[in-house]
C-alpha positions in Angstrom: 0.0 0.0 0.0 1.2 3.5 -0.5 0.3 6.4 1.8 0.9 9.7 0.8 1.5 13.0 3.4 1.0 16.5 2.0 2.8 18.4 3.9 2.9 22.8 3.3 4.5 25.5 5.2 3.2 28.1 7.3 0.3 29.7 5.2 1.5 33.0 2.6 -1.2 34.5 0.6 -0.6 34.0 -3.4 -2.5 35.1 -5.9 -3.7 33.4 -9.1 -3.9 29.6 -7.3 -5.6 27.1 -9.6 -6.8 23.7 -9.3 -4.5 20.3 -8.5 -2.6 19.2 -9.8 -2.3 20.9 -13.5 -1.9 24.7 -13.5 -1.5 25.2 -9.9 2.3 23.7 -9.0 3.5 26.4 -11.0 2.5 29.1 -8.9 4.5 27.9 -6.0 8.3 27.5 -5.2 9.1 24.5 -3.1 12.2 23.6 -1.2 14.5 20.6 -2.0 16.0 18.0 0.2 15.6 14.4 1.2 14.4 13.2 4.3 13.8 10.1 5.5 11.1 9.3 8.3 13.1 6.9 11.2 10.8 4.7 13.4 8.6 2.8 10.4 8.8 0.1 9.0 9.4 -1.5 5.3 11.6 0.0 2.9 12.2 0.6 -0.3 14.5 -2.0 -2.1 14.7 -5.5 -3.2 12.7 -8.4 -1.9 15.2 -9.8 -0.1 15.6 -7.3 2.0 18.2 -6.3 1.2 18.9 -2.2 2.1 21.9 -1.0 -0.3 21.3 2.0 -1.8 21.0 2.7 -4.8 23.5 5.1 -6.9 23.0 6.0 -10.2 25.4 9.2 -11.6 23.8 12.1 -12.5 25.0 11.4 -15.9 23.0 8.6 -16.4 20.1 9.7 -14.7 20.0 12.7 -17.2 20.4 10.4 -20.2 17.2 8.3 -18.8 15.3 11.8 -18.3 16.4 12.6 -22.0 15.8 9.3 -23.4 12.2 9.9 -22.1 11.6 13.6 -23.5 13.0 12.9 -26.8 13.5 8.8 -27.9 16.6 8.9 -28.5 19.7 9.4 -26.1 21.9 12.3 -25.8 24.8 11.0 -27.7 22.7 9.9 -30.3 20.9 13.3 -30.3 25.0 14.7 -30.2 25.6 13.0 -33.1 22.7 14.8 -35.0 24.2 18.1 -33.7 27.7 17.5 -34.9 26.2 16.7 -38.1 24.1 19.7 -38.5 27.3 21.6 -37.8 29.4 19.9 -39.6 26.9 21.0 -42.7 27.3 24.5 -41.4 31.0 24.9 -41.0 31.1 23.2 -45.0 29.0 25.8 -46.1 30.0 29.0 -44.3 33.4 27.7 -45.5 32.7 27.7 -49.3 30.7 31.0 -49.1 33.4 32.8 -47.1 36.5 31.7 -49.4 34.7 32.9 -52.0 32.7 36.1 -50.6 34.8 38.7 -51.1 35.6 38.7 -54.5 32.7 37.1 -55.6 30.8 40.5 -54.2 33.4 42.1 -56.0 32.7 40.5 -59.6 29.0 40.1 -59.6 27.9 42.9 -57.0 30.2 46.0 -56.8 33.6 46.0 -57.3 34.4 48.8 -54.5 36.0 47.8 -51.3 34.8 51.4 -50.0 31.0 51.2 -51.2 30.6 47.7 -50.1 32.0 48.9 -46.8 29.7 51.6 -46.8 26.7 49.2 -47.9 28.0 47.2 -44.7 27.1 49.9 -42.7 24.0 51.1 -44.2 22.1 47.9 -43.6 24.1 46.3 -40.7 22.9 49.3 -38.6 19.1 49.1 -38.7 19.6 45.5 -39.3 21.5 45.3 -35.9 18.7 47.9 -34.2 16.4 45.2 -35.1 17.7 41.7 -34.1 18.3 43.7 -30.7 14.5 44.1 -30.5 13.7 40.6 -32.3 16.8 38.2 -30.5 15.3 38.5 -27.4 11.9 38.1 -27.8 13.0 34.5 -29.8 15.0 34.0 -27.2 12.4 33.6 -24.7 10.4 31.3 -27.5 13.2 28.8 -27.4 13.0 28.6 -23.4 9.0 28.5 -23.2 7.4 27.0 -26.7 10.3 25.3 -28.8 14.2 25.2 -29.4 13.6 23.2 -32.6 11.4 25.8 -34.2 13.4 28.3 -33.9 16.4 26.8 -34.9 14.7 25.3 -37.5 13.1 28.7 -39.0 17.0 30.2 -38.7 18.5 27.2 -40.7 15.8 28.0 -43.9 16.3 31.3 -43.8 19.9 30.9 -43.9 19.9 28.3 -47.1 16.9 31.2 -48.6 19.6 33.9 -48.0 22.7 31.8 -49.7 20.7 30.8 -52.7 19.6 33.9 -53.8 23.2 35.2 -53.4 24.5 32.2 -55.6 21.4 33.0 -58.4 21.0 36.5 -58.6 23.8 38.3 -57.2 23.2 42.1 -57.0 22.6 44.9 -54.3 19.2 44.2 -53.8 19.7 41.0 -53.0 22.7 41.6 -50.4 19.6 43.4 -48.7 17.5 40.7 -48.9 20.2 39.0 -47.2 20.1 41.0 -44.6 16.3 41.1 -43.5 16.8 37.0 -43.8 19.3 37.1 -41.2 16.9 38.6 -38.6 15.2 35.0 -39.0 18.8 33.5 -39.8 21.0 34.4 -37.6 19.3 33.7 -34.3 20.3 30.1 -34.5 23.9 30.5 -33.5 22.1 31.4 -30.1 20.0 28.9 -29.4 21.7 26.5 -30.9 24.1 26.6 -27.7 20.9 26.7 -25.5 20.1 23.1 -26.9 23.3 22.1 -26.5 23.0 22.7 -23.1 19.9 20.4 -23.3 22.3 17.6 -23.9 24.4 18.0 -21.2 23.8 16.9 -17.0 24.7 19.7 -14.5 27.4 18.1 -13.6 29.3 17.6 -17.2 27.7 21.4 -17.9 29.9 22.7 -15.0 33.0 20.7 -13.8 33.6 17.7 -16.1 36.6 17.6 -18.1 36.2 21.8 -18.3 32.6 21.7 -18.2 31.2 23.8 -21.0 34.4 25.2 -22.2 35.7 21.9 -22.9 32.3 20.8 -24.3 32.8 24.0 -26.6 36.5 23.4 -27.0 36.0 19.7 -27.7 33.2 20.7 -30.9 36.0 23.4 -32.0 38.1 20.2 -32.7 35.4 18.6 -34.6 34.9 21.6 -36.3 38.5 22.3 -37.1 38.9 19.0 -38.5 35.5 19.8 -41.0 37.2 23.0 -42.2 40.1 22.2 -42.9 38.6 19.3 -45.2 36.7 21.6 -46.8 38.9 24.5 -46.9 41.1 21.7 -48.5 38.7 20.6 -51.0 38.1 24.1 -51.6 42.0 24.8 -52.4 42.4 21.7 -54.4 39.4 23.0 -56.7 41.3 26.3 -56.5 44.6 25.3 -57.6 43.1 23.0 -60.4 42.0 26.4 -62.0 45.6 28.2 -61.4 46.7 25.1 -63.4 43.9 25.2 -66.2 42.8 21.6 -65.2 39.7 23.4 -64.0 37.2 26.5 -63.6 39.4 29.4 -62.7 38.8 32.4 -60.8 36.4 34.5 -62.9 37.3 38.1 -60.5 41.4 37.1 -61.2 40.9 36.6 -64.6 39.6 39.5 -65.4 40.8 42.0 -62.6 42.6 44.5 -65.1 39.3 45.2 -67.3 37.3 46.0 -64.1 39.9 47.7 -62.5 38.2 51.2 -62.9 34.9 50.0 -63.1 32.2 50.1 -60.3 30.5 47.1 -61.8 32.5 44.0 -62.9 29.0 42.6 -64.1 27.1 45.1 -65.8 23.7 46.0 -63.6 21.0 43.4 -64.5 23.2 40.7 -65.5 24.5 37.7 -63.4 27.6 36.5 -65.8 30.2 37.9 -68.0 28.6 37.7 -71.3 25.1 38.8 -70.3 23.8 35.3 -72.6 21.9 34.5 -69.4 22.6 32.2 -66.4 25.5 30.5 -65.9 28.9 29.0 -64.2 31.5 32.2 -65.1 34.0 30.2 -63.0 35.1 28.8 -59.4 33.7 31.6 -57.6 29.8 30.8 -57.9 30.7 27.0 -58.3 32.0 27.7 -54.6 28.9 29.7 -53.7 26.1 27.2 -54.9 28.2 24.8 -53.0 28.0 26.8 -50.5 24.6 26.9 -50.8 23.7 23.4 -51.0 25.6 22.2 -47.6 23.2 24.9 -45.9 20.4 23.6 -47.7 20.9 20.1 -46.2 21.5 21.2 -42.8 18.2 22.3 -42.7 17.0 19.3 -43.7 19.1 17.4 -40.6 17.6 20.0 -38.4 13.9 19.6 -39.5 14.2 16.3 -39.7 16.6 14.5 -37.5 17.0 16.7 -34.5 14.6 16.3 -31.5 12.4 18.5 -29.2 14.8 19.0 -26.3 12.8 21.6 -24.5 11.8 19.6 -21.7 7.4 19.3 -21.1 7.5 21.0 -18.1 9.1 24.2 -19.5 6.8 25.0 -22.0 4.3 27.5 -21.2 2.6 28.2 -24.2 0.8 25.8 -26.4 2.8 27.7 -30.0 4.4 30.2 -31.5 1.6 31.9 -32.5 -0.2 31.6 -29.0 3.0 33.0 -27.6 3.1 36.1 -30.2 -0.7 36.5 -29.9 -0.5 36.6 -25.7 2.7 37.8 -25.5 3.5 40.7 -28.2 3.8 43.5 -25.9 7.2 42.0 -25.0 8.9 42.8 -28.2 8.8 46.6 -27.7 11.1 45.9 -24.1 13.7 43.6 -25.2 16.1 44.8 -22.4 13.9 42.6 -19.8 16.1 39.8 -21.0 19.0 41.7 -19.6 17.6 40.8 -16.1 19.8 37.4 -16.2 22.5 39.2 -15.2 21.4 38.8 -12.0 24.5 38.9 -9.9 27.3 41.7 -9.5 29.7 38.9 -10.9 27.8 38.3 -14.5 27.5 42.2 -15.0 31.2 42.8 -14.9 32.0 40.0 -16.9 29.4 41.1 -19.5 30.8 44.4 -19.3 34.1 43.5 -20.4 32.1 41.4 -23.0 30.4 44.5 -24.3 33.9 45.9 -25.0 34.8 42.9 -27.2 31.4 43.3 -29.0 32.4 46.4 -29.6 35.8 45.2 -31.2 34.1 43.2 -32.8 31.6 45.3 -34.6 34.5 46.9 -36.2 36.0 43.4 -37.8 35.7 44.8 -41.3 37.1 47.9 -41.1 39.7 46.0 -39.0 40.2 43.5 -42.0 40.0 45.9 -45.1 42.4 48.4 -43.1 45.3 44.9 -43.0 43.7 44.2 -47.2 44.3 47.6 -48.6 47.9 47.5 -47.5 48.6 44.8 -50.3 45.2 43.4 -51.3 46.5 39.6 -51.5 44.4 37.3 -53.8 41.9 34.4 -52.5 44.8 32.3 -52.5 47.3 34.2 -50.9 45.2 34.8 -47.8 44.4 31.1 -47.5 47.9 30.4 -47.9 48.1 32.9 -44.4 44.7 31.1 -43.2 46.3 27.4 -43.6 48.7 27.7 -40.6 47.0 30.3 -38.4 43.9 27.5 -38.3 46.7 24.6 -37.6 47.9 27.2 -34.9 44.7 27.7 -33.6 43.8 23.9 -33.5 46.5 22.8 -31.8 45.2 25.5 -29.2 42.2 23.9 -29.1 43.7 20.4 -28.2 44.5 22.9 -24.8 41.3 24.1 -23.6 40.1 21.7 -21.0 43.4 21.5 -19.7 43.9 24.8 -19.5 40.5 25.8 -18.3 41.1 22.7 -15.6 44.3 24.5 -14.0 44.0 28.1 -14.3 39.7 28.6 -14.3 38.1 30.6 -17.0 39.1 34.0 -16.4 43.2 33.6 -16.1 43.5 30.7 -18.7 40.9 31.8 -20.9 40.0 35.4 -20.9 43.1 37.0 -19.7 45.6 35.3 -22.2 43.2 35.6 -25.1 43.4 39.2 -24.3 46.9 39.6 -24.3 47.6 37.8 -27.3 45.0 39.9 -29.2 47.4 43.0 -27.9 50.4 41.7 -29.7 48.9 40.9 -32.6 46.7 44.3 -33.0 50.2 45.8 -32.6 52.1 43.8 -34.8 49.3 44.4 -37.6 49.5 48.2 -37.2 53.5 48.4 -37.2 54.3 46.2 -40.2 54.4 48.4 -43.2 52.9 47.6 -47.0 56.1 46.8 -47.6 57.1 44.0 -45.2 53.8 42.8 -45.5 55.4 39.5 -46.2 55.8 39.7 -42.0 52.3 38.1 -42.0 52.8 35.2 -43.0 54.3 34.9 -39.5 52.6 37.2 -37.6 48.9 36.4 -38.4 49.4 32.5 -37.8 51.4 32.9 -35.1 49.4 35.5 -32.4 45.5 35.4 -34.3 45.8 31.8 -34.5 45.8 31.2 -30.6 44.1 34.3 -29.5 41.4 33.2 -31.5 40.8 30.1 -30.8 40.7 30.9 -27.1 38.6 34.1 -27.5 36.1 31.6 -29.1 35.4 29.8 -25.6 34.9 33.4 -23.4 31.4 33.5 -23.1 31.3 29.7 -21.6 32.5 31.4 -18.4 28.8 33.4 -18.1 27.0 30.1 -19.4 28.2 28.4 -16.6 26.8 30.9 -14.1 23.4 30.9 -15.8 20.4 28.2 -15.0 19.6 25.9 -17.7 16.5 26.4 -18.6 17.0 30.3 -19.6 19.9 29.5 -21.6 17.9 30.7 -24.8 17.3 34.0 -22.9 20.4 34.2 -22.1 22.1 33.9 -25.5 19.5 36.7 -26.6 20.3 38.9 -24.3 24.2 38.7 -25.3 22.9 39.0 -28.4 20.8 42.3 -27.4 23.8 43.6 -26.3 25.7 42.9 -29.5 23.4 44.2 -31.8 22.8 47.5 -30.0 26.3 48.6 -30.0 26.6 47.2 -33.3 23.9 49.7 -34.6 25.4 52.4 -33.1 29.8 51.8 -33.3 29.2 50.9 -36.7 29.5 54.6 -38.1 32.8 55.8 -35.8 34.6 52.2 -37.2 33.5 53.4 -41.0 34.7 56.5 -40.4 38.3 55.3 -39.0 38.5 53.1 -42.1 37.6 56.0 -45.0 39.3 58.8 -42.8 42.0 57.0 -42.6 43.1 55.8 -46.4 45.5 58.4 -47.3 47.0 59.0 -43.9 50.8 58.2 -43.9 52.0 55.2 -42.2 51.1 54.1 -39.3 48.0 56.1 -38.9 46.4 54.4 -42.3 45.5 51.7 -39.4 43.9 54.5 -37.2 41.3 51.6 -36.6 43.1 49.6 -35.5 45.1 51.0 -33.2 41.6 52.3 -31.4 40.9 48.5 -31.2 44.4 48.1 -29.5 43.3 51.0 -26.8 39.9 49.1 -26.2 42.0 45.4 -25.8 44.0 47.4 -23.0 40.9 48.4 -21.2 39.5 45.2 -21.4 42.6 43.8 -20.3 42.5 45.9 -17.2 38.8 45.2 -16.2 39.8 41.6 -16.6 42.7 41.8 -14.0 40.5 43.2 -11.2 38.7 40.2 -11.0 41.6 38.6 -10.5 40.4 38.0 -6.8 36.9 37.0 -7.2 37.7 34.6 -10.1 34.8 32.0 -9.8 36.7 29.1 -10.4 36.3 27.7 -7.1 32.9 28.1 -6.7 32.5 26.3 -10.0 34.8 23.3 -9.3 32.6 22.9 -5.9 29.0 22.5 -7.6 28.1 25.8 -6.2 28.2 27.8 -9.5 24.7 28.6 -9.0 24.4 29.7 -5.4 24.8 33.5 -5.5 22.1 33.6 -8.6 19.5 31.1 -6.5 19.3 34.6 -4.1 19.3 37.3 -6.8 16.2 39.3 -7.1 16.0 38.2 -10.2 15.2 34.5 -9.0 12.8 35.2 -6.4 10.8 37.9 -8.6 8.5 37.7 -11.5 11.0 38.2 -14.4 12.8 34.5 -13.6 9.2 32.4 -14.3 8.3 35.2 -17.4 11.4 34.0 -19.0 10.9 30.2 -18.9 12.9 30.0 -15.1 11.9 26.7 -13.3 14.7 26.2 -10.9 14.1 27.0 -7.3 15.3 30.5 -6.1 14.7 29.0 -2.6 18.0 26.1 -2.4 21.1 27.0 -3.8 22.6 23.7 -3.1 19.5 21.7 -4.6 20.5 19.5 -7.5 17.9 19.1 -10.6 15.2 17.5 -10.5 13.0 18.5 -12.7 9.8 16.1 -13.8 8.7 12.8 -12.8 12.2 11.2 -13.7 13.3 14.0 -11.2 11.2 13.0 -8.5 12.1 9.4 -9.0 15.6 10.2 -8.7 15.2 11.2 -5.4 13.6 8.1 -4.5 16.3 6.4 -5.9 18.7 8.4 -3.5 16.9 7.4 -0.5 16.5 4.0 -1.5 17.1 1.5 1.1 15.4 3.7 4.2 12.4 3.0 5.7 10.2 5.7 4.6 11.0 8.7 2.3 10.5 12.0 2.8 10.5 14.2 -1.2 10.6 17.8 -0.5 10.1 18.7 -4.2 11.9 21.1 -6.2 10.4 22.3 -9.2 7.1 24.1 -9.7 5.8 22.3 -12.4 2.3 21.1 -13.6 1.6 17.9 -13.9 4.0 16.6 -11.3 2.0 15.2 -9.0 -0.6 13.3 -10.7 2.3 11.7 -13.0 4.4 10.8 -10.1 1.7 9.0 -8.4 0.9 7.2 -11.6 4.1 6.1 -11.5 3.8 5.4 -7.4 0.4 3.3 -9.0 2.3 1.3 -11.4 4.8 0.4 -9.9 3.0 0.1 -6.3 3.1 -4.6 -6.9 7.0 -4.0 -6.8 7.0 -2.5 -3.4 7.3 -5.1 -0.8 5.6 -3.1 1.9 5.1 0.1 2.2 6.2 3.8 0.4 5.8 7.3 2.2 5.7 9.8 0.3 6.2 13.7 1.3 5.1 16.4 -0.6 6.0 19.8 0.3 4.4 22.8 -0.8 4.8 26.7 -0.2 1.3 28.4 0.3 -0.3 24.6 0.0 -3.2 26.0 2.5 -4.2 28.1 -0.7 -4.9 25.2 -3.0 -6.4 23.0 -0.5 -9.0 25.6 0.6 -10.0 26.3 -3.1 -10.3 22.9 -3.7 -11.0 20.6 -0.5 -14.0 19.3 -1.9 -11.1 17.6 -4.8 -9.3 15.7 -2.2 -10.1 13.0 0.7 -9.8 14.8 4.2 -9.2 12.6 7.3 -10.4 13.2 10.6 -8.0 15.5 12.8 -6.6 12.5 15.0 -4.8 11.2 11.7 -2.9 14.4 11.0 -2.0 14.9 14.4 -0.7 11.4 15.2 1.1 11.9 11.3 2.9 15.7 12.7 3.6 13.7 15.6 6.1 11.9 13.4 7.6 14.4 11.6 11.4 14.3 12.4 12.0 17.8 13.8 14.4 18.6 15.8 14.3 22.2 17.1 10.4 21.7 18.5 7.1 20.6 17.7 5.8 20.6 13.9 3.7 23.6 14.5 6.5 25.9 15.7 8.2 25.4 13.0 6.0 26.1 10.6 5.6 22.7 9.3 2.8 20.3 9.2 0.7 17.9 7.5 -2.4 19.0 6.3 -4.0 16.1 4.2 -3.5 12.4 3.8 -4.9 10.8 0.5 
């Protein structure tokens, strides 16, 4: 038989109770422990008697809890997200060999207008996604990852194809009112990663997730060098005239002084329709294709890892229709910086971001020195990626030994110093000093800059990952459409300033680097490696303000603000891993965790179906905040015992400082 103790707290008023057990658990937090019941007897474990308990890893118990959500296990479901990347990394690769020159030969053949064109619509563009990231962000976290991802990954084929077809100015527009669909799957494509992963391997295990990250950088390093290999090979097939050569080489000297290579309202050389002018749009439709089939693998292979519990809304559309009003505040997501700690370190993110928004007029500033060929700068792009690999191989070490923030963010940063340095001080002249420089400093400082943001990941809850992500992403794309215009202007005032100030922008990135690099170094002291190697990652943002007001649960928060050493346990396979812990003991006591609907009616289901394996007998505790609510709504639901039954059952609560009532604590019901 199975007898089952609500138990609640003192009484708090709550608004908006509803009915057990769906739509009422979520109003309530609930505290998280185990506590077994001395004095009874049976117990919980094999027929023989036999009182061992039971241990299963966390790692396991999260693959059963995934196995459950999705049919499929994680590494299974890993496997589909490697090949989905994979596909990616192929066809960013193809379109990004090619991208310059291609622009150049079918689009406009003016480093300085398609700067300028860069700026024009990446600034409203980037005004935009700061309004639109966040307001998907909290769609991936409360209705669907999949959807999301799966809506950026067609818009990102869409946005290739019509590059590779009909290349023109209109369409490099087009391109860019795509990518406010496209581009938001970079974030949450690392808030289903998360999905994948136990708290434990998110946080600690072999560098937790900067050597999850650094560990799909390998993967990916290997992908792009085979097809920045195949991409060469095709490439020096046409320097050889074994195959299609580079149509923008070919015919450099004719366009030279032109604006157009292509004449307006063509899309090839001859203007006798459609066709393959050479290696550059072979590259592109390529390019193209990989993209397309990644959204097929998306669509198609990868699973729902949003877990039941977290979504809110029924769809999409019921979340736009109920929800709209959000779209116009897009700084709310901001709110997950909850603690002191995550607002400095996204700070010193911001400044990067800001470094960042200047990457092509950083770029064209090093091009115009020499303007190297395709070739040539893949010939400089070979070694710094074998550098930048074999940095890779590093991370989890690295991360391991010196935390985050020393091994990670502080020698990133002074690597990126040397090299700005090194790129402003070598003149056109020596440019040949690049083939040194460039592999030798960007190389590593990339590849570690690449794993920065896993240090804030790590200090944020799983299930507002996708809110999260946006709200980096908010504060990317506001400076963006805003630090845009100076970086333009360092790059056009700066063309026919003598040496070194014809890199005026780039010595402005080398003044930000040293700030950053400075903010970095007062942390020093409060680096939060410790706190992350203990499990206790999450403690300061359990008592944030954040947490315990209304903001956490608008954004898709399901973890309790209430115990900052509580583990997850989220669902039914959550409450039957704590009755797994306790196995063994006589009676157990579940002081649940998460504020979900449907807990209780499919944990008793389970309690039902498994009740003929029980040898004896099974207590169950639940324990609610502001239970008295429910109950007095909704007594006439439930199967009150006389008052002798619940004071013999607080009699036996195992309280130490006092009777049940003094502290607050008692059973109200047995069912």
């Amino acid at each position: 038989s199975s007898r089952v103790l609500v138990m609640t707290t003192s009484p708090r008023k709550v608004n908006g109770a509803c009915g057990l057990p769906h739509g009422a658990i979520s109003e309530f937090e609930m505290t998280s422990t185990i506590n077994v019941i001395p004095g009874a007897e049976g117990h919980f474990g094999d027929h023989d008697g036999n009182n061992e308990k039971a241990t299963l890893s966390d790692e396991e118990l999260h693959a059963a809890e995934f196995f459950q959500l999705t049919g499929m296990s994680p590494q299974r479901c890993y496997r589909v997200v490697l090949l989905s990347i994979a596909l990616k990394i192929m066809g960013g690769a193809w379109v990004g060999m090619v991208f310059l020159e291609y622009s150049r030969y079918y689009v406009m053949n003016s480093v300085e207008m398609l700067a300028f064109l860069e700026a024009v619509t990446g600034s409203p563009q980037a005004l935009l996604k700061a309004f639109l990231f966040p307001f998907l962000g909290v769609i991936s976290d409360r209705v669907s990852r999949k959807r999301v991802i799966g809506a950026s990954s067609v818009a990102r084929a869409i946005s290739i194809w019509l590059l590779a077809v009909l290349p023109c100015v209109e369409t490099l527009v087009m391109m860019r009112c795509l990518s406010l669909v496209g581009d938001i799957g970079y974030s949450i494509s690392d808030a289903m990663l998360r999905d994948l992963f136990s708290a434990t391997e998110w946080e600690r295990v072999g560098g937790g997730a900067t050597g999850i990250k650094a560990r799909l950088a390998i993967f990916g390093t290997f992908v792009l060098a085979g097809a920045v290999g195949f991409g060469m090979s095709l490439m020096w097939l046409g320097e050889q005239g074994l195959f299609l050569q580079n149509e923008y080489t070919m015919r450099k000297e004719e366009c030279a002084d032109q604006r157009h290579c292509v004449p307006i309202g063509q899309f090839s050389w001859d203007g006798h329709g459609w066709h393959i002018d050479g290696y550059l749009r072979l590259m592109m439709l390529l390019g193209a294709t990989a993209y397309t089939l990644e959204a097929m693998v998306v669509m198609f292979l990868l699973p729902e890892t949003l877990r039941h519990e977290y979504r809110s809304e029924a769809g999409i559309r019921t979340f736009i229709w109920r929800r709209w009003r959000q779209f116009a505040s897009p700084w709310n997501n901001l709110r997950v910086f909850a603690t002191a700690e995550l607002r400095q370190l996204a700070g010193i993110r911001l400044i990067h971001y800001i470094i960042g928004t200047g990457a092509n007029a950083l770029f064209f500033t090093w091009y115009r020195r020499k303007e190297p060929d395709t070739l040539t700068m893949y010939a400089i792009g070979v070694p710094t990626g074998v550098l930048g690999f074999l940095t890779l191989l590093f991370v989890s070490r690295i991360v391991d030994r010196y935390g985050d923030l020393r091994g990670i963010w502080i020698s990133s940063n002074v690597l990126f110093i040397g090299f700005a340095i090194g790129i402003a001080m070598v003149p056109g002249s020596h440019w040949y000093l690049s083939f040194v420089l460039v592999p030798v400093l960007s190389g590593p400082s990339t590849a570690l800059a690449g794993f920065t943001p896993e240090l804030l990941a790590k200090l944020i809850p799983p299930d507002i990952q996708g809110t999260f992500q946006t709200a980096k992403s908010l504060l990317y794309d506001l400076q963006r459409a805003v630090f845009v215009w100076p970086w333009l202007g360092l790059f056009v005032g700066s063309k026919d300033l003598p040496y070194p100030l014809d890199a005026l922008a780039v010595w402005v990135a080398l003044a930000l680097l040293v700030v950053a690099l400075w903010l970095t170094c007062m942390l020093w002291y409060r680096d939060p490696r410790d706190t992350i190697r203990t499990g206790k990652a999450l403690d300061g943002y359990w008592l944030s303000s954040y947490v315990q007001g209304r903001w956490y649960r608008k954004h898709g928060g399901r973890q309790p603000g209430v115990s900052p050493t509580a583990t997850e346990t989220s669902g039914p396979a959550g409450l039957r891993r704590q009755a797994v812990a306790a196995e063994g003991a006589s009676k157990v006591g579940l002081y649940l965790k998460h504020p979900e609907d449907g807990i209780v009616s499919d944990y008793m289901s389970s309690l039902r179906e498994s009740s003929g394996q029980i040898p004896r007998s099974l207590s169950v505790l639940f324990c609610f905040i502001d239970g008295d609510d429910i109950f007095r709504a909704h007594s006439g639901s439930l199967s009150i015992v006389d008052e002798g039954s619940i004071a013999e059952a607080n009699a036996a609560l195992p309280i130490d400082d006092g009777p049940a009532e003094s502290n607050g604590l008692r059973v109200t019901e047995i069912i």
